[in-house]
Steps between C-alpha positions, in 0.01 A plus 500: 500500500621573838290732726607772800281650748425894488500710804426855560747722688313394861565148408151406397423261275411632142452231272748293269700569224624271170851464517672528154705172416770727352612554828338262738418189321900365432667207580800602738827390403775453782793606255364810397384648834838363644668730254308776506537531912911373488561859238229657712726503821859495324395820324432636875827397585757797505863328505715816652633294762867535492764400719896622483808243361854466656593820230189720635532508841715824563830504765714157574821606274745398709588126563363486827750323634876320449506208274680228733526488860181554636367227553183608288414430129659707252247797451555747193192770591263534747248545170479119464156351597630320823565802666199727665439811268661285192299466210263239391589179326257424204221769658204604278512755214253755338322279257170520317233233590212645311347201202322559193196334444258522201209715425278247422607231780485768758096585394457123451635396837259824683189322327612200643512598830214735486296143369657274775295774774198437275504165531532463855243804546749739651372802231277782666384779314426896674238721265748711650794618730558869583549652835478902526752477792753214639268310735669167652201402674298548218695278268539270812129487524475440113694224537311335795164558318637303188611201756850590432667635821745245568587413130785613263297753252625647170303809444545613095365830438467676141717787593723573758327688800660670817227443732421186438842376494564633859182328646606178378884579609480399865329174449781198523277337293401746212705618172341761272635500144386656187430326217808598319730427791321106517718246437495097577740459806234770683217271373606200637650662824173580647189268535240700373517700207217806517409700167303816470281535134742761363766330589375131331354704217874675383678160595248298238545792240903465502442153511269490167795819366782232559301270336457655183835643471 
């Protein structure tokens, strides 16, 4: 069974804790993380790009000039997509990118990247995360205690908190999710992956819910 450091909110060392092989103790498997991250960022996709065709473009009625005689190519509109202010040949449409991916390959493939951070000892866990007021320089200095300045951190908190979200908001380095906002593209996008004991607590108790079900 995998183990992860515990800190206090100065950053001070506060023991160990066991974690669960539920979530920390699988064997990663390229396909499913690769799917769960490819509908991750199609479903964040919006697809309203739209461009106008030779029939959208307004104005250009008139046959811009004679047939014969000029010396030019024949020309029927000033629409068609060689001329400036024409439309667009074969531009892109509205379209809907978003994937579908199931319910239980979507948990399966968090474990699995939730394990992979186990097993290269990339897990912290925080008795606990709350600030009273937005502080950057406290969360900086939180960071700096742990040894963690100039890494990529993943900060999962049980609930969603103002405060503490803004303190970590500045930091180029620092993303603050809840625990039902995680998902595995933000897990694997960041190098270190830090807990608090409410937060590991719910995600074990869905975990063993799922499980059952």
């Amino acid at each position: 069974m995998s183990k992860a450091s515990v800190f206090d909110q100065k950053g001070q060392s506060a023991g160990q804790v066991d974690l669960p092989e539920a979530l920390f103790g699988l064997t990663p498997r390229p396909h499913h993380l690769w799917r769960s991250v490819t509908t991750h960022l199609s479903n964040q996709r919006l697809g309203t790009v739209k461009t106008k065709r030779k029939g959208e473009v307004s104005g250009g009625g008139k046959k811009p000039f004679r047939q014969k005689g000029t010396g030019n190519a024949r020309q029927g509109s000033t629409r068609a997509v060689q001329f400036v202010g024409g439309g667009i040949a074969h531009g892109p449409k509205p379209r809907d990118y978003s994937l579908e991916l199931p319910k239980k390959m979507r948990r399966q493939a968090l474990a699995e990247s939730l394990s992979d951070k186990a097993q290269k000892g990339k897990v912290l866990v925080l008795e606990s995360l709350q600030f009273e007021a937005p502080k950057t320089k406290q969360a900086q200095g939180l960071l700096k205690g742990l040894g963690l300045a100039d890494q990529k951190c993943l900060i999962i908190l049980d609930q969603a908190h103002d405060a503490t979200l803004k303190s970590f908001r500045n930091l180029p380095g620092a993303k603050v999710v809840s625990r039902e906002n995680l998902n595995t593209y933000e897990v694997l996008r960041h190098e270190v992956v830090i807990l608090t004991r409410g937060s590991l607590k719910h995600l074990l108790e869905s975990a063993a819910g799922e499980k059952k079900s």
